[in-house]
N, CA, C and O atoms as CSV, one atom per row, in Angstrom:
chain,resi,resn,atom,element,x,y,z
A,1,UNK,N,N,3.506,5.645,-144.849
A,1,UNK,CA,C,2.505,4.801,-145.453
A,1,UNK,C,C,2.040,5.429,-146.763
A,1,UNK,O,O,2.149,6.641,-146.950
A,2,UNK,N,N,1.309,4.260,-148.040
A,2,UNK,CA,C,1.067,4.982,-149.283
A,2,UNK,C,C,-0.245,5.438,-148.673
A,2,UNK,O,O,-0.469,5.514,-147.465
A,3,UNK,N,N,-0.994,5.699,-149.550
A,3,UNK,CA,C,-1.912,6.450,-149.605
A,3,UNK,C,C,-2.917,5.115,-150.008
A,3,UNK,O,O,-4.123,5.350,-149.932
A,4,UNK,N,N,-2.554,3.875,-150.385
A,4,UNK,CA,C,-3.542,2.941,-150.075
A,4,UNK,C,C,-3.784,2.477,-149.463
A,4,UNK,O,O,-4.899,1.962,-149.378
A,5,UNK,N,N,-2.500,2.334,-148.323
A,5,UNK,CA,C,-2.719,1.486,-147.144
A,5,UNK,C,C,-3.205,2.242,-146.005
A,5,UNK,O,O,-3.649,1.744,-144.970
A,6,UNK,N,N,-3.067,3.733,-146.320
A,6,UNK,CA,C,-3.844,4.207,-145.299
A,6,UNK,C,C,-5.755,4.131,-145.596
A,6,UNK,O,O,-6.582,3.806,-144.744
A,7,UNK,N,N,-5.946,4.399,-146.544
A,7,UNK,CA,C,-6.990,4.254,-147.590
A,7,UNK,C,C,-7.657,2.520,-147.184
A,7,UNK,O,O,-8.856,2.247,-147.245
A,8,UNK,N,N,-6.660,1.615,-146.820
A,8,UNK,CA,C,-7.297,0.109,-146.568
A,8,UNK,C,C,-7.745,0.412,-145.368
A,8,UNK,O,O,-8.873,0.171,-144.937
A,9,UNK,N,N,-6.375,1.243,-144.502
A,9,UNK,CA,C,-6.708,1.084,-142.843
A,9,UNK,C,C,-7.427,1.743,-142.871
A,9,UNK,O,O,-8.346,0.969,-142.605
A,10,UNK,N,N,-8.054,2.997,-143.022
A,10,UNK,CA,C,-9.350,3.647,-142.885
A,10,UNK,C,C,-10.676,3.447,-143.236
A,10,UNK,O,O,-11.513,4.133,-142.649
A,11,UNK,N,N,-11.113,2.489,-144.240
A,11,UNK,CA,C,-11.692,1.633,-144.505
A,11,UNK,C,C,-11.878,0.170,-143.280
A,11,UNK,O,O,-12.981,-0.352,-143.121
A,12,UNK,N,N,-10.991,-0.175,-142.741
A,12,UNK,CA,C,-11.225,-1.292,-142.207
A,12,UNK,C,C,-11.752,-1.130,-140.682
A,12,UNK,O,O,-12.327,-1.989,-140.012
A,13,UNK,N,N,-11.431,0.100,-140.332
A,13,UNK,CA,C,-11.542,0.902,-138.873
A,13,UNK,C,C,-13.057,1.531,-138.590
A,13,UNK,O,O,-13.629,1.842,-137.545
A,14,UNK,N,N,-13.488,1.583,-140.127
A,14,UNK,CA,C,-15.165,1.955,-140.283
A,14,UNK,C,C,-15.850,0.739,-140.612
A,14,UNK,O,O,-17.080,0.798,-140.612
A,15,UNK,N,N,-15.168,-0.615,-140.960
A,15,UNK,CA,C,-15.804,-1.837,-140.968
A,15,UNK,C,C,-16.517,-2.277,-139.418
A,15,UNK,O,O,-17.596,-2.662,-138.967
A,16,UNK,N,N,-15.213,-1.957,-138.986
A,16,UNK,CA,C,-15.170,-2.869,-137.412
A,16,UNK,C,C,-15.916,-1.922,-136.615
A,16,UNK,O,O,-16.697,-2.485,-135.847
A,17,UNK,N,N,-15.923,-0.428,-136.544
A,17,UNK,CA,C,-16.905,0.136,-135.805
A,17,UNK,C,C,-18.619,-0.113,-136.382
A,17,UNK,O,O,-19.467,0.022,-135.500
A,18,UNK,N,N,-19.204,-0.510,-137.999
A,18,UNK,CA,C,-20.271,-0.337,-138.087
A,18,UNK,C,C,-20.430,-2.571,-137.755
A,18,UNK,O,O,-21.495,-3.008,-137.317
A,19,UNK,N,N,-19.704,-3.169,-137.943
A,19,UNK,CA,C,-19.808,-4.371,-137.129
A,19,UNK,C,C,-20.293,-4.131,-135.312
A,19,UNK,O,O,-21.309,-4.454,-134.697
A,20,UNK,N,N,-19.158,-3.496,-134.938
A,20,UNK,CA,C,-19.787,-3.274,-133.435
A,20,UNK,C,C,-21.142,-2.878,-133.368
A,20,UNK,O,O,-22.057,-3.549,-132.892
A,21,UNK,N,N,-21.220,-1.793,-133.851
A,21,UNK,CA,C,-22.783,-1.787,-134.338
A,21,UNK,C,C,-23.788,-2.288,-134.003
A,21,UNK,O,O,-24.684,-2.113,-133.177
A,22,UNK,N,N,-23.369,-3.315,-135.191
A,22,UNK,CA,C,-24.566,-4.397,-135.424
A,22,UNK,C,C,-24.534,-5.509,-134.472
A,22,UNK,O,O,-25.721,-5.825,-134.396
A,23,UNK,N,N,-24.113,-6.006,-133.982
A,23,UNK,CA,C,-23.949,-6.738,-132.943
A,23,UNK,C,C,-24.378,-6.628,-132.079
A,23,UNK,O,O,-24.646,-7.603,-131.377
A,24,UNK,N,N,-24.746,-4.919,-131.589
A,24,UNK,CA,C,-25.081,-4.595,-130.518
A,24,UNK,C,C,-26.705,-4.678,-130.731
A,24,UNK,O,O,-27.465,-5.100,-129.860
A,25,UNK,N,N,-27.155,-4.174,-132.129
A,25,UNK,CA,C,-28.043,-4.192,-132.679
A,25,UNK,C,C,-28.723,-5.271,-132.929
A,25,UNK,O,O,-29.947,-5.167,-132.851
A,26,UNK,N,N,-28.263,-6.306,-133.214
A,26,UNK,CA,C,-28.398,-7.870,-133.300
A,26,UNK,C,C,-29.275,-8.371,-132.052
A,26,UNK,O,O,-30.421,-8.816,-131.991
A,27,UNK,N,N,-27.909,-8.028,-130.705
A,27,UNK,CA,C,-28.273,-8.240,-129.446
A,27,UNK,C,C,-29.818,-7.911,-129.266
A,27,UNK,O,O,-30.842,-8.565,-129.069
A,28,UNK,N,N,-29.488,-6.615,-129.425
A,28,UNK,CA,C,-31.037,-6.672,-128.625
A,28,UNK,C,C,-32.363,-6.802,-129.565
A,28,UNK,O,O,-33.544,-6.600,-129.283
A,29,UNK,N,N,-31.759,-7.202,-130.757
A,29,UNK,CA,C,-33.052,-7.460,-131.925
A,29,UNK,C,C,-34.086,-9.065,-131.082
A,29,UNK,O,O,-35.272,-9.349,-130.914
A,30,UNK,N,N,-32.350,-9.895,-130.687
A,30,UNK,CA,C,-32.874,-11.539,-130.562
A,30,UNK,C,C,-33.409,-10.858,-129.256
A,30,UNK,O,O,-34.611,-11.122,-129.273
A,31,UNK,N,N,-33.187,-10.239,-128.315
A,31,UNK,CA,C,-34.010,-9.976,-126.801
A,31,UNK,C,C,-35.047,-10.169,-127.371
A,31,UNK,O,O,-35.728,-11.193,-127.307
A,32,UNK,N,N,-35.278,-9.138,-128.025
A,32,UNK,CA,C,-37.033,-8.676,-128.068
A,32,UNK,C,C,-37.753,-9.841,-128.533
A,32,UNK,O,O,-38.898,-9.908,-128.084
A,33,UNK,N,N,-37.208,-11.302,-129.743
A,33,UNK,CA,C,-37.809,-11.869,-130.676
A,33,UNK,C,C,-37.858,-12.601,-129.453
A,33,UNK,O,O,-39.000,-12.362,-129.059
A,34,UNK,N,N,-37.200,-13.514,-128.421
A,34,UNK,CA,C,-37.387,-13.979,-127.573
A,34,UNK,C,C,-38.310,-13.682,-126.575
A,34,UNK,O,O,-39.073,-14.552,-126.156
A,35,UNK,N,N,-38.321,-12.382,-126.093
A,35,UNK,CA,C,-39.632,-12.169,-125.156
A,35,UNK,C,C,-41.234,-11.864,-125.465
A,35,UNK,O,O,-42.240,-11.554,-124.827
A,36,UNK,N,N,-40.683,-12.266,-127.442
A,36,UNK,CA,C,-41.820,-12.298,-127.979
A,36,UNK,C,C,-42.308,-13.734,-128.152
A,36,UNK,O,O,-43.492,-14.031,-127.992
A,37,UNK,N,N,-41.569,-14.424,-128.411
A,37,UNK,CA,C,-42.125,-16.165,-128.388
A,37,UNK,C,C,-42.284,-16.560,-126.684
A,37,UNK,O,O,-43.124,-17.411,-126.391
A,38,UNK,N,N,-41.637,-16.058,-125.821
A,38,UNK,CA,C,-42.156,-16.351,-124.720
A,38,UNK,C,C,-43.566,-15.694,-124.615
A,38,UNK,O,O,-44.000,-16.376,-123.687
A,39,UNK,N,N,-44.541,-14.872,-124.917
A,39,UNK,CA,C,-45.558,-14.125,-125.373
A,39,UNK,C,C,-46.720,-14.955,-125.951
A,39,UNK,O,O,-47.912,-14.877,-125.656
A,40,UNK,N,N,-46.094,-15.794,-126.870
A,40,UNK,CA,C,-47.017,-16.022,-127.836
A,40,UNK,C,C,-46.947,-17.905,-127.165
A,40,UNK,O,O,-47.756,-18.784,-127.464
A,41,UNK,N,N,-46.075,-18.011,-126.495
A,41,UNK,CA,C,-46.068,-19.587,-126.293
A,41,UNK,C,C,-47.091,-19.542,-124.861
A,41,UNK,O,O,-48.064,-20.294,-124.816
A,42,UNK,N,N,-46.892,-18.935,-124.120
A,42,UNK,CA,C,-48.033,-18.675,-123.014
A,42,UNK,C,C,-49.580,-18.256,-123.470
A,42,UNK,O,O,-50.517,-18.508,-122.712
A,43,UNK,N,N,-49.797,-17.586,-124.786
A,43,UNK,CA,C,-51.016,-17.451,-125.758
A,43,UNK,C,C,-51.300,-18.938,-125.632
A,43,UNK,O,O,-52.150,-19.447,-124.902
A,44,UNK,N,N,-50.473,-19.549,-126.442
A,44,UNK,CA,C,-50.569,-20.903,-126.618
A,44,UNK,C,C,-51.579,-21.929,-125.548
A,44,UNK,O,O,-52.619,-22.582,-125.639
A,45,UNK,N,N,-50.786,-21.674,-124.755
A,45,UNK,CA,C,-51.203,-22.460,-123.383
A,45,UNK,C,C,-52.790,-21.854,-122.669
A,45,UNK,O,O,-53.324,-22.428,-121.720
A,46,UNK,N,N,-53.229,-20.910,-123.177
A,46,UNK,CA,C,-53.983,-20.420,-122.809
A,46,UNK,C,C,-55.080,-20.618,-123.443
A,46,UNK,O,O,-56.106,-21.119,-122.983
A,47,UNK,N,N,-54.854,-20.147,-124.739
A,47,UNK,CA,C,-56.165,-20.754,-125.740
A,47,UNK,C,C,-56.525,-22.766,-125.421
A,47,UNK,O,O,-57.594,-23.377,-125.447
A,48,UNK,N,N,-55.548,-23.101,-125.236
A,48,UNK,CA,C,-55.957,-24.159,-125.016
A,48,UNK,C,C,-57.006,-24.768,-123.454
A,48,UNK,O,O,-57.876,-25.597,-123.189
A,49,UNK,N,N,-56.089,-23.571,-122.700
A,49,UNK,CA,C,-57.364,-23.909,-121.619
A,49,UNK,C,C,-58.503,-23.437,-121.571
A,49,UNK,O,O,-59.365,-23.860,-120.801
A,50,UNK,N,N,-58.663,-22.524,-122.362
A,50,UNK,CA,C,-59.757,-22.032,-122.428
A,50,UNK,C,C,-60.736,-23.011,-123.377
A,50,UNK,O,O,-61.901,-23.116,-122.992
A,51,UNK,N,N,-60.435,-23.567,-124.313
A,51,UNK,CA,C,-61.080,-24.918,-125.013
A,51,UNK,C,C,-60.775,-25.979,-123.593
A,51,UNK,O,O,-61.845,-26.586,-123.548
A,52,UNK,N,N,-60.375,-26.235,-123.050
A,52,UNK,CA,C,-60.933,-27.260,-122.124
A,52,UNK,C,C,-61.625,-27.147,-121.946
A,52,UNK,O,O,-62.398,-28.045,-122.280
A,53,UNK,N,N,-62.255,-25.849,-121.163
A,53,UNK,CA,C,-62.870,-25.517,-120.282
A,53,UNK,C,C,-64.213,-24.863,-120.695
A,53,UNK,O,O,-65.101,-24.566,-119.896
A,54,UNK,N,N,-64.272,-24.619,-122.419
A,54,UNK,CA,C,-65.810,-24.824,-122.950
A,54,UNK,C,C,-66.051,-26.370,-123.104
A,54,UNK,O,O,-67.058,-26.831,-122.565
A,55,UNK,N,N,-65.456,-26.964,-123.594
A,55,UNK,CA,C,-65.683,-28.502,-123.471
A,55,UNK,C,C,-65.938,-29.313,-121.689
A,55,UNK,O,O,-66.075,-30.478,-121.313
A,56,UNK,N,N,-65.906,-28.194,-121.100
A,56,UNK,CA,C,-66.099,-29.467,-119.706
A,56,UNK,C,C,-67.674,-28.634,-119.547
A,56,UNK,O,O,-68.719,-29.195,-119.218
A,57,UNK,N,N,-67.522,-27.215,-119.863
A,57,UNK,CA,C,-69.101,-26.523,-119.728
A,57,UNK,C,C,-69.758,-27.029,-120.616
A,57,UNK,O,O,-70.854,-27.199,-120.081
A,58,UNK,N,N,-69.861,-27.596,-122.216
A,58,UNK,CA,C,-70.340,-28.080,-122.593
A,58,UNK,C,C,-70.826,-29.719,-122.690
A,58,UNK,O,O,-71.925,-30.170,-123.013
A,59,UNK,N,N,-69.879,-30.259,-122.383
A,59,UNK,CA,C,-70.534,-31.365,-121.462
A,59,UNK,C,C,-71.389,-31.767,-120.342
A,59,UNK,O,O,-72.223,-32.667,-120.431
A,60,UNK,N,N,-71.094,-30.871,-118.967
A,60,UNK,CA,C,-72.237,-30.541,-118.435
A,60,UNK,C,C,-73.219,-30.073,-118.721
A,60,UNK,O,O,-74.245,-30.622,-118.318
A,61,UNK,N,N,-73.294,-29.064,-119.400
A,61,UNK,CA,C,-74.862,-28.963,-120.407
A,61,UNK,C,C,-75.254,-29.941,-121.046
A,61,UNK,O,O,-76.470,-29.959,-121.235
A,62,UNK,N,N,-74.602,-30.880,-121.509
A,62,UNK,CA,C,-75.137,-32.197,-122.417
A,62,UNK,C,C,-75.771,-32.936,-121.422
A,62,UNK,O,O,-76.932,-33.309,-121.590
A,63,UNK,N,N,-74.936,-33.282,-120.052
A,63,UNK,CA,C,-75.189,-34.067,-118.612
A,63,UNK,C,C,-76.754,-33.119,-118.567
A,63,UNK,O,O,-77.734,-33.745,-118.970
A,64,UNK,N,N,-76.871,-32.392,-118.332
A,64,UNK,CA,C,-77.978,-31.804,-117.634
A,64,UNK,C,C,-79.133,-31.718,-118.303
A,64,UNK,O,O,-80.179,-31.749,-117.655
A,65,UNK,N,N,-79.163,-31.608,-119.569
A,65,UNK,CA,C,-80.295,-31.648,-120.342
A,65,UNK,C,C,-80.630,-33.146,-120.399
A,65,UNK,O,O,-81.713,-33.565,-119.991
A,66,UNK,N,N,-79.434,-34.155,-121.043
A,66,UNK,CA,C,-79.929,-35.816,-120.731
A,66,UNK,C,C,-81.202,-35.841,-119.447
A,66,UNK,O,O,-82.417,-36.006,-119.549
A,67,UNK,N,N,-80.188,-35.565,-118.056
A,67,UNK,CA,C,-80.897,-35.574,-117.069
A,67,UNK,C,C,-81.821,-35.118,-116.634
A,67,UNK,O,O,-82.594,-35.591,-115.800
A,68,UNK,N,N,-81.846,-33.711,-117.389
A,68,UNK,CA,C,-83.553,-32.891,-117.161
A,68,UNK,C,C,-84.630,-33.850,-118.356
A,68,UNK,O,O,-85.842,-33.757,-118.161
A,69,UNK,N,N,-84.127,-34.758,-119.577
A,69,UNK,CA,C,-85.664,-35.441,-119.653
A,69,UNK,C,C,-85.714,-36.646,-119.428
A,69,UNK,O,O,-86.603,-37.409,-119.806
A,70,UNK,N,N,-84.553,-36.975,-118.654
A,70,UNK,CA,C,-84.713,-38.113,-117.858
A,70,UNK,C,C,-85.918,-38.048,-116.599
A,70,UNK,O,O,-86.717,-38.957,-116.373
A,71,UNK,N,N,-85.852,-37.011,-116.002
A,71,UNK,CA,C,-86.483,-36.768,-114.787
A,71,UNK,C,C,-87.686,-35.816,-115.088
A,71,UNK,O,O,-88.521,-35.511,-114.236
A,72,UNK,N,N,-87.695,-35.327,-116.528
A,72,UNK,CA,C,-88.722,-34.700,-116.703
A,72,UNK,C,C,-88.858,-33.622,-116.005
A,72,UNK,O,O,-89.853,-33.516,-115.288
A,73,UNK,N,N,-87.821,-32.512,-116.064
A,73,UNK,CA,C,-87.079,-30.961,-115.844
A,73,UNK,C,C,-86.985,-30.211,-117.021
A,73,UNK,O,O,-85.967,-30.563,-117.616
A,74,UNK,N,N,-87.601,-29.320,-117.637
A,74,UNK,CA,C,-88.738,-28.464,-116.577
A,74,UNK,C,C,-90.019,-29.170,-117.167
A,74,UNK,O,O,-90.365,-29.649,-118.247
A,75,UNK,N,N,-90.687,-28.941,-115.565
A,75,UNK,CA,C,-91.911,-29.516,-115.829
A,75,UNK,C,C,-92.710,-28.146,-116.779
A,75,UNK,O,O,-92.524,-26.937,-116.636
A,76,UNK,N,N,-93.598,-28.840,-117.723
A,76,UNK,CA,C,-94.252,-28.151,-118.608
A,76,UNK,C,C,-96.010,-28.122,-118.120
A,76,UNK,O,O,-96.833,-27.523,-118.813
């Protein structure tokens, strides 16, 4: 062989090992980005119940005050 084609093949043999590499690297880059949107999509779901659930307490406070001067609660 010349001295370029060994020169290509040695070159191409350090392509394909820093490809393996990355691939592997890749791999577990998307793991992590994935068990990070699974993370943040359950955030999601959460903040939202938690706004339900000042909105149902704050409605009952609205209910209860109506009803305390409806009935004239607290007596003064």
């Amino acid at each position: 062989m010349s001295d370029v084609e060994t020169d290509t093949r040695d070159r191409v043999i350090r392509l394909e090992t820093q490809m393996e590499h990355m691939e592997k690297t890749l791999a577990n880059m998307s793991t992590k980005v994935d068990s990070m949107h699974a993370l943040l999509q359950q955030a999601r779901g959460a903040r939202w119940f938690l706004v339900g659930i000042a909105m149902v307490i704050g409605a009952a406070g609205g209910f209860l005050v109506k009803l305390g001067t409806i009935v004239g609660w607290p007596v003064r």
